[in-house]
N, C-alpha and C positions, 0 to 999 in steps of 0.2 A: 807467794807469801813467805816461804824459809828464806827465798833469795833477797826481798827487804831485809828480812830481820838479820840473816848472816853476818853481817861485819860485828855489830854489837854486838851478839852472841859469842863470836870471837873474841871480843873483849874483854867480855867480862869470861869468859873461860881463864883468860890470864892473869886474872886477878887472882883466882881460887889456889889453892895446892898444886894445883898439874900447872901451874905458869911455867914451873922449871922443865918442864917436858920440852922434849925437840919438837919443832913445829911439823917434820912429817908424821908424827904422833898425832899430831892435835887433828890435821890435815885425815888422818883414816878415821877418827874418830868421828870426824863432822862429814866424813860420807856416809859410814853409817848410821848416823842420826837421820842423812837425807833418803835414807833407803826405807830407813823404818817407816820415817812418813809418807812416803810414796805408796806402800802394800797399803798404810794405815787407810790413806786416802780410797786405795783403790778396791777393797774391801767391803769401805762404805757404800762405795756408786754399785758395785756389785750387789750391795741388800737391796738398793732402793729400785735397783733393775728389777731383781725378784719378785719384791712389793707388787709392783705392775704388773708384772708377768700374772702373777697369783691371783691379781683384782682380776684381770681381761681372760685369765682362766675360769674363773668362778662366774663371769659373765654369760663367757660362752656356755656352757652347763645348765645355767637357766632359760636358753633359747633352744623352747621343745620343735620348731620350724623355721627349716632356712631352706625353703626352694631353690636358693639360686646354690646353694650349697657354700657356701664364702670364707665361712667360719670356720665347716666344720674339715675345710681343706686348706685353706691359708693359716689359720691360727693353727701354728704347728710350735711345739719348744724344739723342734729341730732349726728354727728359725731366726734371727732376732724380732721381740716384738717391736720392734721402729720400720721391719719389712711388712708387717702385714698389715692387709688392707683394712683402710680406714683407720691407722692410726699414724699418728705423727709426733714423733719427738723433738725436743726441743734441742742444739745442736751445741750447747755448752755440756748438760749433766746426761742427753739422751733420755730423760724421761718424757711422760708421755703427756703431749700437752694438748692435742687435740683428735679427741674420737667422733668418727663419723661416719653413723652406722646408716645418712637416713636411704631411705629408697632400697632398701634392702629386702624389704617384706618378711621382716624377722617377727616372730610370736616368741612370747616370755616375758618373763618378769624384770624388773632391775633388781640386784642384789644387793644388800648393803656394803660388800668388801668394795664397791664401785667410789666410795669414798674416802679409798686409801691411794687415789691417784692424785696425792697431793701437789702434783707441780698443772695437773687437768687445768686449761684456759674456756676454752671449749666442749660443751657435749651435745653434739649434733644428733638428734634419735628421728627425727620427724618422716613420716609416711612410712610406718609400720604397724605393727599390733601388738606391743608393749600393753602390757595390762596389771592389775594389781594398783596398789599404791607406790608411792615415791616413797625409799626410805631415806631416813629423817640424816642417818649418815653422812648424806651428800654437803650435810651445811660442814662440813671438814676441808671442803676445798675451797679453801679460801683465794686462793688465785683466779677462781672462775670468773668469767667476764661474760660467757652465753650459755644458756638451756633452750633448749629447744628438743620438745617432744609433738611439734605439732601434728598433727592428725594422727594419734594411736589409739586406744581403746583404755584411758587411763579409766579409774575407780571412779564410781558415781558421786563421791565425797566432795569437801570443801577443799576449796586451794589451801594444802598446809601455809599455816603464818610462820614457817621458819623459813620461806624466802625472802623476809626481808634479813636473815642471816648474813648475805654474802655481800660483803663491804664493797666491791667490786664488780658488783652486775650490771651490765650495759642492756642484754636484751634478754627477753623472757617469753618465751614461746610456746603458751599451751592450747593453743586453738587445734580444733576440732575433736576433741576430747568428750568424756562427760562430768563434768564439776558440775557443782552444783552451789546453791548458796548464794551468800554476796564476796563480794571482794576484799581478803585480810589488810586493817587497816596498817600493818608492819610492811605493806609493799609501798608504803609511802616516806618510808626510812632508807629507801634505795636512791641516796643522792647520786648516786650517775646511772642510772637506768635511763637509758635513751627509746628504746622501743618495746613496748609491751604489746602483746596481742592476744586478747582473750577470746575470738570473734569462733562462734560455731559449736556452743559451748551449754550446757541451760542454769546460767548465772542469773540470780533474779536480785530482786531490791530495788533501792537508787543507785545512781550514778554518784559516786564517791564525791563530795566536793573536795577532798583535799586533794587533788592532783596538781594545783598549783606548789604543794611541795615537794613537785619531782622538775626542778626548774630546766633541766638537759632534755627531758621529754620531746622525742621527736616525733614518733608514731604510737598514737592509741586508738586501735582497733579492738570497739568493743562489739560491734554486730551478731548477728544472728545470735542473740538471751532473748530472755525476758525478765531486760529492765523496766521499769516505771518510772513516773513523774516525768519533771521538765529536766531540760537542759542544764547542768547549774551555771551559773553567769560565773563562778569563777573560774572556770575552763578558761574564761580570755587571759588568766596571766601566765599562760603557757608559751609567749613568744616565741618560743625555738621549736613549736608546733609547725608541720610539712604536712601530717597524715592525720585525720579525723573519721573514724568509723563508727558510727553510733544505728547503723540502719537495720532494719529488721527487728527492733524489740517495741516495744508497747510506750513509746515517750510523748506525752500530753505537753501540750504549751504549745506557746511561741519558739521560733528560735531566736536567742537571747542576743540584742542588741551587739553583746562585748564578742562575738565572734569577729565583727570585723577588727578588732585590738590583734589575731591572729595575723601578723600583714607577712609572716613566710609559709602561711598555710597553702599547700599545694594540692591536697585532697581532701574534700569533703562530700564523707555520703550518711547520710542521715532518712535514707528511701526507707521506702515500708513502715510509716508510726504512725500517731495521730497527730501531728505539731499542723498547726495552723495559722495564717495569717500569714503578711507579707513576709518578702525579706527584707532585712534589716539595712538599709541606707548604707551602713558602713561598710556592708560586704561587699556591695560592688565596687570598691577603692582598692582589695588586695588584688593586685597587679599577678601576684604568682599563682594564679590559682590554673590548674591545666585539668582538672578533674574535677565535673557539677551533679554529685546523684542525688535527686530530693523526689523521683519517682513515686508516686503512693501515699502521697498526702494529704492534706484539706490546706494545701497553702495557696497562697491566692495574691492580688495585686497585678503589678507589670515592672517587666523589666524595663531598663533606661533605653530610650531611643533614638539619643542622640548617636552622630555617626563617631563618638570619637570612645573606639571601644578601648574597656575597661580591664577586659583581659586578655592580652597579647598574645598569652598562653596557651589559650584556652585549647584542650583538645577531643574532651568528652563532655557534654550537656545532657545530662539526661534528666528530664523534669516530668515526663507525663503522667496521667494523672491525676491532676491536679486542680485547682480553679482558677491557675495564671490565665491573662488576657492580655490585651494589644499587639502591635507589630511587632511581634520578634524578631522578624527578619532585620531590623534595621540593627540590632542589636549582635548582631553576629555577621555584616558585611563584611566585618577585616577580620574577621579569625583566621587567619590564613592556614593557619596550625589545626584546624578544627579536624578532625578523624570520624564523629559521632555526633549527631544533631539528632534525638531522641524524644519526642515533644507530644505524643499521643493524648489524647483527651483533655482536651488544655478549651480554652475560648481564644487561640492566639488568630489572628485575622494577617491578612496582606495578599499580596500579587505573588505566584508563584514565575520568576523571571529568569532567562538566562545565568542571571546572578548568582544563583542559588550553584550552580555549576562551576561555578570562578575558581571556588577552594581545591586546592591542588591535592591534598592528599585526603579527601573527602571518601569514606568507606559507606558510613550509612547517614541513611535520613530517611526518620522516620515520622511523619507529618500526621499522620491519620486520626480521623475523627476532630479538626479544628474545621475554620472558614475559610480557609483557603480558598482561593482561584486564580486562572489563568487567564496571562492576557493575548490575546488572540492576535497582537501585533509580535510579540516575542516569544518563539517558540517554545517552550519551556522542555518539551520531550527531546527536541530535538538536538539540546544543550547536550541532553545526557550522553552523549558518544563522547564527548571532551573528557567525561569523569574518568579516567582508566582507573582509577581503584574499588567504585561503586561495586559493592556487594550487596546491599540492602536496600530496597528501594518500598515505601510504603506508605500509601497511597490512601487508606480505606478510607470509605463514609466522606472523601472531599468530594464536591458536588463539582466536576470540573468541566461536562460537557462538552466533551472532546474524543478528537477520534486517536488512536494508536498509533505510534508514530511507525518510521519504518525503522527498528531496530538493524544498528550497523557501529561501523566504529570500533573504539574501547572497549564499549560495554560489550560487545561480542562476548568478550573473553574472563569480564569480570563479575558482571552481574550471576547473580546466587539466588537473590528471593525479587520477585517480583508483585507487590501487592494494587490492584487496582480495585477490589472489592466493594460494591456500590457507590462505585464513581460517573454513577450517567456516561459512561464512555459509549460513543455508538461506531458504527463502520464496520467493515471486515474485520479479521486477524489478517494481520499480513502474513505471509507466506516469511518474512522477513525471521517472523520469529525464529524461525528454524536453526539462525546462526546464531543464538545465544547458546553458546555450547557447554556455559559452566553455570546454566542457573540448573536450579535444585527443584523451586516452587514457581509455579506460575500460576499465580491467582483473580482471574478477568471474570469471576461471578457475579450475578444479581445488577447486569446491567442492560443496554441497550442493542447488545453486537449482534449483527446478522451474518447471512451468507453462510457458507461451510467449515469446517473445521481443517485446517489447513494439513494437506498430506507432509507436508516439511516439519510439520511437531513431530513426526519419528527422526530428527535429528538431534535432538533435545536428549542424548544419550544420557546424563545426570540426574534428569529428571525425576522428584521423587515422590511431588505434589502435584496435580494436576486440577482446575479449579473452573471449570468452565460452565458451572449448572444458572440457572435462574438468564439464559439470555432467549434469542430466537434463534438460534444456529438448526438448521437441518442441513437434509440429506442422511447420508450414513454415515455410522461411526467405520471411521476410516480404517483399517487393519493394521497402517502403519503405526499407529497406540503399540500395537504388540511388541514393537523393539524398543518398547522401553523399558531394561530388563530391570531398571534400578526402580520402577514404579510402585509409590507403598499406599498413595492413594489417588482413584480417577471418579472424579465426579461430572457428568455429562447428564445432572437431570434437569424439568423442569425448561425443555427447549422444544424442539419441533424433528425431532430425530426420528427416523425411519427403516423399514430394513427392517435386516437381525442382527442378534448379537455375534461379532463376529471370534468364532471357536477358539482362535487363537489368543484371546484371553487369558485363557486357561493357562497357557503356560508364563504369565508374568508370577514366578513362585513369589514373589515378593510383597505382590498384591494382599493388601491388609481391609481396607475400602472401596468397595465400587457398587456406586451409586449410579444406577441409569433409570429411575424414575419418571412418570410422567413427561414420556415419550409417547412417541407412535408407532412403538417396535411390535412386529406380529409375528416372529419366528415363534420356535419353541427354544426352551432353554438349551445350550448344547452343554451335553453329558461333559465335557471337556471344563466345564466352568467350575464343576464340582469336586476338580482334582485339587483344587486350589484348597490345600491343606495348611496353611497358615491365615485364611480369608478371616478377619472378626467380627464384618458387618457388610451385610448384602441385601442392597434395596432392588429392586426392578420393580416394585410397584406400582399400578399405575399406567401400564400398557395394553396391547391385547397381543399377549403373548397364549401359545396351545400347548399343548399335550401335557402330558405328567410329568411327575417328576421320580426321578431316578433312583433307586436305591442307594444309589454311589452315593447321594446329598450325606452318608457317614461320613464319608472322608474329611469335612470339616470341622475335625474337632475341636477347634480352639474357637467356633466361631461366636458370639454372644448375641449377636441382632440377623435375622432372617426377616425381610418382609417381601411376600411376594402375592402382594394383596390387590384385588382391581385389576383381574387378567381375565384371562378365559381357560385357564389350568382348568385339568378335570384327573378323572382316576383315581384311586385310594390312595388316599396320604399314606406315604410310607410309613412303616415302622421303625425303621433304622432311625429317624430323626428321634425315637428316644436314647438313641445313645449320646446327642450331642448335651452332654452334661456341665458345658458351659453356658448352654443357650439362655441368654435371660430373655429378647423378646423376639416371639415367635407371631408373624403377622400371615393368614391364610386365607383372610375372608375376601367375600366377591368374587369367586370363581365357580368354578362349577364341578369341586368333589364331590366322591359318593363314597358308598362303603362308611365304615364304622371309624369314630375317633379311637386308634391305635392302644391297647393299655399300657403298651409300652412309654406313651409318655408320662406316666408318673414316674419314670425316673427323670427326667427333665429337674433335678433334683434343683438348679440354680436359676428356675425362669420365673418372670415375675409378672410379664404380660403376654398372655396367649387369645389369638384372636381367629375362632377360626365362623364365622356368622353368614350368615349370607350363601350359604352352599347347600348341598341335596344330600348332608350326611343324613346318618339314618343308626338305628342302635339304641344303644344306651350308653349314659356317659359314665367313663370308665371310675371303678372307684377306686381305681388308683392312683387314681386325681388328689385323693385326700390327702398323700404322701404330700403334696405341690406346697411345703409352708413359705416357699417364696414368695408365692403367686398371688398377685395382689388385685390383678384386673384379667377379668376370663369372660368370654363371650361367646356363646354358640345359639345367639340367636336367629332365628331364619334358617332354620335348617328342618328335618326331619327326625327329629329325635324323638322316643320313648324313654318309658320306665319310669324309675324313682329318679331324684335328682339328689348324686353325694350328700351327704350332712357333716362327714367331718373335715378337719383342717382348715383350708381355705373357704371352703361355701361355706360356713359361718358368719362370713361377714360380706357373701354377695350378694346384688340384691335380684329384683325382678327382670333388670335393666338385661341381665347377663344372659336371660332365658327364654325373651319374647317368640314367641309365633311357632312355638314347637309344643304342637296340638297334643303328643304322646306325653310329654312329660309328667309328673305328676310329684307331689311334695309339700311343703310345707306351705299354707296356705300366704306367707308372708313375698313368697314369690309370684303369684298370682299363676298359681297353675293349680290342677284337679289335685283334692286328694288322693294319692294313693290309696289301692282295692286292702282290705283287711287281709287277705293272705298274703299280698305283699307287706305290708306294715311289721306281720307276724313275724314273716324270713327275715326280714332288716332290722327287725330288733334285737338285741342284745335280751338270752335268753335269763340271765340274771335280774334285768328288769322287767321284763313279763314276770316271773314267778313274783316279784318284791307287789307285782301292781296286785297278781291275781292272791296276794295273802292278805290284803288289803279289803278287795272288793267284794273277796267270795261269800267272807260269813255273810257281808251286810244283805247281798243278794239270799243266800239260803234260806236269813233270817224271813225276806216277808216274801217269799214263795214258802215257808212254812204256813204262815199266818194266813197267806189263800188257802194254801191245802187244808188246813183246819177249818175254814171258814166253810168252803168246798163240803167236807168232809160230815159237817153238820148239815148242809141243807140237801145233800143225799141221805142222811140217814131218816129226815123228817119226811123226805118224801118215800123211801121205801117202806119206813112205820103206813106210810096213809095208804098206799097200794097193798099191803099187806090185810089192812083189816076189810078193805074193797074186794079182795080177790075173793073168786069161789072155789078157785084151789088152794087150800091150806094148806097141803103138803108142796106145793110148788115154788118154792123161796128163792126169790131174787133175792143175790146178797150179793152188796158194790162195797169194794173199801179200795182205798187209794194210798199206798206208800208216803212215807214223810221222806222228804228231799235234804240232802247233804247231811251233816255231820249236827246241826246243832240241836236233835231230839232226839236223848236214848230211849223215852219213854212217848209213843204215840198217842197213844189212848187207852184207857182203862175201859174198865166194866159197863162205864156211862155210854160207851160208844156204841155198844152192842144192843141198848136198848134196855127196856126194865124185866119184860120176860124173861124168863130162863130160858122157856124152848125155843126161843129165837135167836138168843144168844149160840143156846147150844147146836142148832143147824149151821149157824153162819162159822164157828168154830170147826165142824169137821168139813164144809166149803174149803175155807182158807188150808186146814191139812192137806186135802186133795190136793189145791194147787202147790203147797210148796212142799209136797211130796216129790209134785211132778219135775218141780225146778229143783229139788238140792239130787234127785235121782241122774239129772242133766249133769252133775258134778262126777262125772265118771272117772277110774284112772287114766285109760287109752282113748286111743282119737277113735279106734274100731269102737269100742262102745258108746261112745258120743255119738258116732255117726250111725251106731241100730237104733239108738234113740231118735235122733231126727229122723229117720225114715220110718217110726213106729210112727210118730208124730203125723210126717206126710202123709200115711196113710193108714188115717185115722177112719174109723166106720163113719157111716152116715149118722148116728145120732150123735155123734160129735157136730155136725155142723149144721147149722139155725139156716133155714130159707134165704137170709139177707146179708148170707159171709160171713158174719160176726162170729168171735172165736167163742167155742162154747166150752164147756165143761163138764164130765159126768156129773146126775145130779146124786143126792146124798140117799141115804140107806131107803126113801121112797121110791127108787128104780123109775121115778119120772123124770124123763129125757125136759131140757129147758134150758135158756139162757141164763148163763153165769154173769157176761157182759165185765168178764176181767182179760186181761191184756199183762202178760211179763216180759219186759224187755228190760234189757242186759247194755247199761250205757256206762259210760268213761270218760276220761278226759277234764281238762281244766276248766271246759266253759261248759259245765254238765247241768248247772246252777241253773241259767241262760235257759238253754234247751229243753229243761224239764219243764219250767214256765211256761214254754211254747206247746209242749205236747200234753201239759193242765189242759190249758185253756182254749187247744183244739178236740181236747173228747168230751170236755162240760156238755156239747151238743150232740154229740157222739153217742156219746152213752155208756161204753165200756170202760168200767174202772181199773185205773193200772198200776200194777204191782213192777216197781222200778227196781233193779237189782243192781247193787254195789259193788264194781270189779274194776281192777286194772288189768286193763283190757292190751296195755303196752308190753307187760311180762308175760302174758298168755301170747302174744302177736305171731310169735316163730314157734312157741310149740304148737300151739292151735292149725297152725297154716291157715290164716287167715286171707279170703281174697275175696275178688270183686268186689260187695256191693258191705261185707263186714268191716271195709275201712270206716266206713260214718257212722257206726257206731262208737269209734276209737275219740270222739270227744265228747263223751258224756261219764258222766259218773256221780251212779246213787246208791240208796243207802235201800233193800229188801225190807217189808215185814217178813219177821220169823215169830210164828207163833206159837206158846206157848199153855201146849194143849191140859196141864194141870193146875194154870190157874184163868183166873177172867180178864187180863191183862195183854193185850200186845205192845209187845217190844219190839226195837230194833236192833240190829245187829249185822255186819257184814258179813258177806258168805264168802267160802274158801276163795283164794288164788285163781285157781284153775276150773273155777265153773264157768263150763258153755253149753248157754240155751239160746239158739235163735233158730231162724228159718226162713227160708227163700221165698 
């Protein structure tokens, strides 16, 4: 720039006052002028170095993780930043025009100084863990032409609408992120945005119709949201359209006629929605199309089947799924270019031919579940050695009635998954298979194959599926299985298989599944099966397998399904299987255990179905079963069980079904088994709701055993009045009075009770003193005098005791010996009510009247030393007459604590 302007600069310098200056004047002058602007120049580039420097400093700072360590070793200011890695300057100013941090595995923020790299073209971030929001800073570089932060952990928020800021953005790269929202309508002011990708994202709404005003648009990739509605039909005036991603969200309709308008669309996936009905006539006109996903829809129709195919290109079809029908096959004879023929669940029909093997660079095909068949003139298996690139071969549910071919060839080397899954295939396995050395899966279930299981599948080293259940294969399971180290599932049920299992099993660590059910295997399980500590599902059920089972069955702790149901096992189920705290279904039944269901499985904390019926346990079942809120299906029917049967948690909602034919059991009558004994009922209840019942029940009870006892208490006294005026001894007084029961009478009976005479009153008055002389005298302080008592008591004179054993009593101041016919017993307890009832209305016939005494007899229990035959009296409890020898009244009243009167 000074060296254009130089001459005329000089020019007019000669015009000014210094014209008259010597020209070596003028000449030092005009270098220093060119000096000054040279520092001036270089100055500047120096700050805006800095600038960068200070942005990509303050970057690095906000990146709290750099595993690979990148940053926090190459971003040195010992350095230039145009050397460190991931940036790049531009080679006129050396500023910084493209960062590229992705694949980095960097955590942190972006900073807002990130938008002081104003000459920035590019900013690469994607596959890292960037998080936070995007500051709004960034719309300052206006040179930008790419963003790209795809797959980091940006903010749950909306796409800021300041990207439609950058005059200059070509591609916009936020997928796999978490936005949210719909899509800012300012992203449609980005006239040269070529490639936007929003896909993996949970952006909801419609599908913007304005995107015909991004008319450069090459790739829009909106998959994996959750969009809605249809299609919009203005998508077709996107001509400059190559890339179409719309699959994976929730989109209703048709797909819209104007797609085939799209004639340089070269991928279109729209799998996974709800769009239905055909395709659209014009779509099978774009020539460019090399990419077909509509996978998972409700579309339907048929493809064109004329031979003169439509797309040259073609190299992926994936349609399955779907309700297409007719020949397909004609419709992909010349795809030469084809890679991927993916067509599952379709109605497509035709002849499975040689043909089908033509395509040269042919990877998969996957046919299964259509009308396929084979024509028996043109080998179709046998084609397949030609394929050399065939990895995928998938076969299911085609009815093709045919035997295996003999695997050679190619496919040797190529073949990965093999699916023939209820394909009526019958005939041997060839020994052939053996040289497929690079498949993965091989899956020949649920058909027609006989004969043995070929000792050449231990060369099948890759192997990691193995699928051979539902045919007629016996003999034995062969040992060579064992070298297949890479094996993560074997299935061999469901055949004719014989022998045992062979031990070396045990050491495929990789083993995830195995499945040898309903067979004819009779060994015992070998301990070696149980080292298998990464096992998740182990069936053998079904055989007539023996002996126990091992303690070792811990070792699998990750396992979730155990069935080892339908043998001849025996011996006590272990305990250790309560540690398998992954277990959800636990199947035992049909063999022949004994011993008791484990309590350790109520930590089985994750099982939902436990089956153990049909065996000789014996017990009670554990109540720590109630813990089980998994458990949703339990069965221990057919067995030998007792007791109660659990009530909480899960037996809530079990029914009878779960408990058949275990005679001991007993419980709720809803299960069809006996009630439970009342001392059982009593330990199993919760002692809070006994007391709530017995505060409930008691008075009502007390209430009308009072009401007999009064009634009671009248029609002895009428009859003693009549035997009184009969008798010839007057001085000889029978006097019967009977205690009021429980708590609800302070007052027994007055004056009326005793009759209208006074001297009968007053006989029966010093009566009752004697006795409860005798009983509050029984309230002693020490156990020694209690017990001189009871033995004054036992050995008591003969005019104590009446001819016929009945307890008698001195009689009163007439020194005539005679039947009192009174009875004091000392009862307690919550069902005292009850009891006293029973011992009314067995002496009504009896004869002897009895004076019931009031104690809690539980606080006396350890002072007293209570033993043998005084525990039954510890559930009674009543209320003494105490009478009150200075007036004509008896009352009642409880006697001390610590009175004891009884006797042996």
């Amino acid at each position: 720039m000074f060296k254009q302007h130089y001459p005329s600069f000089l020019n007019a310098l000669k015009m000014t006052c210094f014209g008259t200056c010597s020209v070596p004047m003028m000449k030092a002058m005009s270098m220093a002028i060119l000096v000054c602007s040279m520092v001036t120049s270089t100055m500047s580039e120096t700050t805006n170095i800095t600038t960068d420097q200070s942005a990509l400093l303050v970057l690095k700072s906000h990146i709290t993780h750099d595993p690979q360590n990148i940053l926090s070793k190459n971003w040195s200011t010992s350095s230039s930043i145009c050397d460190w890695v991931g940036v790049t300057c531009g080679a006129k100013h050396k500023r910084v025009t493209m960062l590229n941090l992705s694949y980095m595995g960097l955590t942190g923020t972006v900073p807002p100084q990130l938008g002081n790299l104003s000459f920035l073209v590019e900013l690469r971030c994607r596959n890292n863990s960037f998080h936070g929001s995007l500051p709004m800073e960034l719309t300052r570089l206006r040179r930008l032409k790419l963003i790209s932060f795809g797959f980091n952990n940006l903010m749950k928020g909306e796409i800021p609408s300041w990207f439609g800021l950058f005059p200059k953005l070509e591609t916009l790269n936020l997928y796999g992120n978490q936005f949210i929202g719909s899509i800012p309508t300012s992203i449609f002011n980005l006239s040269s945005l070529q490639i936007i990708t929003l896909f993996n994202n949970q952006l909801s709404g419609f599908i913007p119709s304005q995107w015909w005003q991004c008319k450069e648009l090459r790739t829009l990739e909106l998959s994996l949201n959750h969009f809605v509605g249809s299609i919009p039909r203005t998508i077709g005036n996107l001509t400059m359209l190559k890339e179409l991603g719309l699959g994976s969200n929730n989109l209703t309709g048709v797909v819209p006629n104007e797609i085939g308008d799209l004639q340089n669309l070269e991928v279109l996936v729209l799998q996974v929605n709800h769009l239905n009905g055909p395709m659209p006539p014009k779509f099978f006109n774009i020539s460019s199309m090399r990419i077909i996903g509509l996978t998972g829809n409700n579309l339907s129709g048929q493809f064109p089947s004329h031979t003169n195919f439509l797309f040259p290109n073609l190299e992926q079809l994936v349609i399955g799924m779907n309700n297409f029908t007719g020949p397909i096959l004609n419709f992909i004879s010349s795809a030469s270019k084809l890679i991927q023929f993916d067509i599952p669940f379709n109605s497509f029909y035709g002849t499975l031919t040689s043909k089908l093997c033509s395509f040269p660079n042919i990877q998969w095909l996957n046919l299964a579940f259509n009308n396929f068949t084979i024509d028996s003139t043109d080998n179709f298996f046998t084609s397949l050695s030609n394929c050399k690139y065939l990895r995928v071969l998938e076969l299911e549910g085609t009815p093709l009635n045919a035997m295996l071919p003999k695997f050679g060839g190619n496919l040797s080397f190529s073949l990965q998954y093999f699916g023939l899954t209820n394909c009526s295939m019958k005939g041997n396995i060839p020994k052939q298979i053996g040289s497929l050395s690079s498949l993965g899966t091989l899956k020949l279930d649920n058909n027609d194959l006989t004969g043995f299981v070929p000792t050449t599948i231990g060369g099948l080293q890759k192997l990691q599926g193995l699928y051979l259940n539902g045919n007629k294969l016996q003999g034995f399971i062969p040992s060579e299985i064992c070298k297949l180290d890479s094996l993560v599932d074997l299935f061999l049920a469901n055949n004719k298989l014989s022998g045992s299992i062979p031990e070396c099993l045990g050491n495929l660590d990789s083993l995830r599944t195995l499945s040898l059910n309903s067979n004819g295997l009779n060994s015992t399980i070998p301990n070696a099966l149980f080292s298998l500590v990464y096992i998740l599902k182990l069936n053998l059920s079904s055989n007539s397998l023996v002996g126990s089972l091992p303690l070792d069955i811990e070792n699998m702790k990750v396992v979730i399904a155990i069935d080892l149901s339908n043998n001849e096992l025996s011996g006590n189920i272990p305990s250790t299987i309560g540690s398998l705290q992954n277990l959800i279904n636990l199947s035992l039944a049909q063999n022949r255990f004994t011993g008791q269901i484990p309590t350790s499985f109520g930590e089985l904390i994750s099982i939902e179905l436990m089956d153990l019926s049909k065996n000789n346990l014996s017990g009670e079942i554990p109540k720590s079963l109630e813990a089980l809120l998994s458990l949703k299906h339990f069965n221990v029917s057919y067995n030998q069980l007792e007791g109660e049967i659990p009530t909480g948690g899960p037996f809530l909602n079990f029914s009878a079904q779960s408990f058949l034919s275990n005679n001991g059991l007993c419980g709720a009558s809803r299960l069809q088994v006996l009630p439970c004994k009342r001392e059982e009922t009593h330990k199993s209840r919760n002692p809070t709701e006994a007391i709530s019942v017995l505060r409930i029940t008691l008075p009502v009870v007390s209430s009308i055993i009072l009401i007999l006892a009064l009634t009671f208490l009248f029609m002895r006294y009428k009859k003693v009045k009549a035997l009184k005026l009969s008798s010839e001894n007057a001085l000889m007084t029978q006097t019967k009075t009977l205690a009021t029961i429980g708590y609800m009478a302070p007052e027994v009976a007055d004056k009326e009770l005793l009759g209208e005479e006074k001297e009968d009153r007053s006989a029966i008055k010093d009566c009752l003193a004697s006795i409860m002389d005798l009983a509050l005298n029984c309230s002693s302080d020490t156990p020694e005098k209690r017990k001189t008592m009871k033995d004054d008591w036992q050995n008591r004179p003969e005019s104590w005791v009446h001819p016929n054993d009945r307890i008698l009593m001195p009689q009163p101041e007439s020194g005539h010996p005679g039947p009192l016919d009174v009875l004091v017993v000392l009862m307690s307890g919550p069902f005292r009510s009850v009891f006293g009832l029973v011992l009314v209305l067995a002496f009504v016939a009896a004869g002897p009247v009895m004076i019931i005494v009031d104690m809690d007899l539980n606080e006396l229990y350890t002072p007293l030393g209570f033993h043998n035959g005084y525990d039954t009296l510890n559930f009674l409890y009543f209320v003494i007459i105490s009478f009150d020898m200075s007036s004509d009244t008896i009352i009642t009243k409880p006697l001390p604590n610590d009175l004891y009167f009884s006797y042996n």
